[in-house]
VOGU-3710 file (C-alpha; in Angstrom, 3 decimals, decimal comma):
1> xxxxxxxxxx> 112,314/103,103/102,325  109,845/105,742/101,883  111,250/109,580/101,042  109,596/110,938/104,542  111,816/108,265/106,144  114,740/109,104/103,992  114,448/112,777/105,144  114,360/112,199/108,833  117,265/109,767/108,979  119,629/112,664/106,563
11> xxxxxxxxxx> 118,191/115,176/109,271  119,406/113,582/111,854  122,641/111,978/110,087  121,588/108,661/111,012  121,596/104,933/108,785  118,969/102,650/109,193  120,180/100,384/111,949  120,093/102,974/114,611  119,251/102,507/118,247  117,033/104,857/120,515
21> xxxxxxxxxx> 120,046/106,224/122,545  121,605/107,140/119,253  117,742/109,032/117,936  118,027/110,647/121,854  121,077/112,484/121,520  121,022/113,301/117,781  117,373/114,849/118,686  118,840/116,758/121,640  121,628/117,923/119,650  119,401/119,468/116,846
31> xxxxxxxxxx> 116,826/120,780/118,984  119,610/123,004/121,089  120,632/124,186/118,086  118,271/125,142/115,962  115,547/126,312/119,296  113,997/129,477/118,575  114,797/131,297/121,482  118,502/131,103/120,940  118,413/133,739/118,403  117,345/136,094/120,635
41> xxxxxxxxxx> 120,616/137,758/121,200  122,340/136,856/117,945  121,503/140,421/116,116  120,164/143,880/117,733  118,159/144,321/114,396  114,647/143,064/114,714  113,752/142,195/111,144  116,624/139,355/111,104  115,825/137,861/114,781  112,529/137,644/113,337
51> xxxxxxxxxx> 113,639/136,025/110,317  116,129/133,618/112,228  113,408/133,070/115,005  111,000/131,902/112,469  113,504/129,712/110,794  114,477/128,589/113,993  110,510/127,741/114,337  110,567/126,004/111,596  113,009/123,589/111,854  112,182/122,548/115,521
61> xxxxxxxxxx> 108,623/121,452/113,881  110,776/119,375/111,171  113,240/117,862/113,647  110,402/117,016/115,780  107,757/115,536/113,187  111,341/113,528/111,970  111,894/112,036/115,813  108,209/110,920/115,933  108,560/109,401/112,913  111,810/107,970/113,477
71> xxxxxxxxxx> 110,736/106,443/117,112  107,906/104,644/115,347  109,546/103,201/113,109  112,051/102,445/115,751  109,099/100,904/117,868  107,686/99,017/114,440  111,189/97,189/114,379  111,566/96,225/118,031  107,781/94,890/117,647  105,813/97,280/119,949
//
């Protein structure tokens, strides 16, 4: 297993023999968590909104770059 791989399945606390129901919710899950825009109330000071919107940024990219490459490897073991 290559690290990339390795790094989206511990970011989405998944094993290898997962199914696409289970990548689904997991990515649903993470990406109502950690979206953006749900830091906008959290804090009426604007240099820490900004600093949790842009982590919030950040990680959306990472969770979804991890689903894509989850779902093809997903798709590489059904035999798409």
């Amino acid at each position: 297993m290559n690290d990339s791989l390795a790094k989206a399945l511990a970011l989405f606390e998944l094993t290898e023999h997962f199914t696409r129901e289970d990548l689904d919710k997991k990515n649903r899950e993470l990406l109502l968590t950690w979206h953006p825009h749900r830091y906008a109330m959290v804090t009426n000071n604007p240099r820490k909104y900004m600093q949790m919107y842009k982590q919030g940024e950040a990680m959306t990219k990472e969770i979804n770059a991890a689903y894509e490459l989850l779902l093809a490897q997903l798709e590489k073991k059904e035999g798409r």
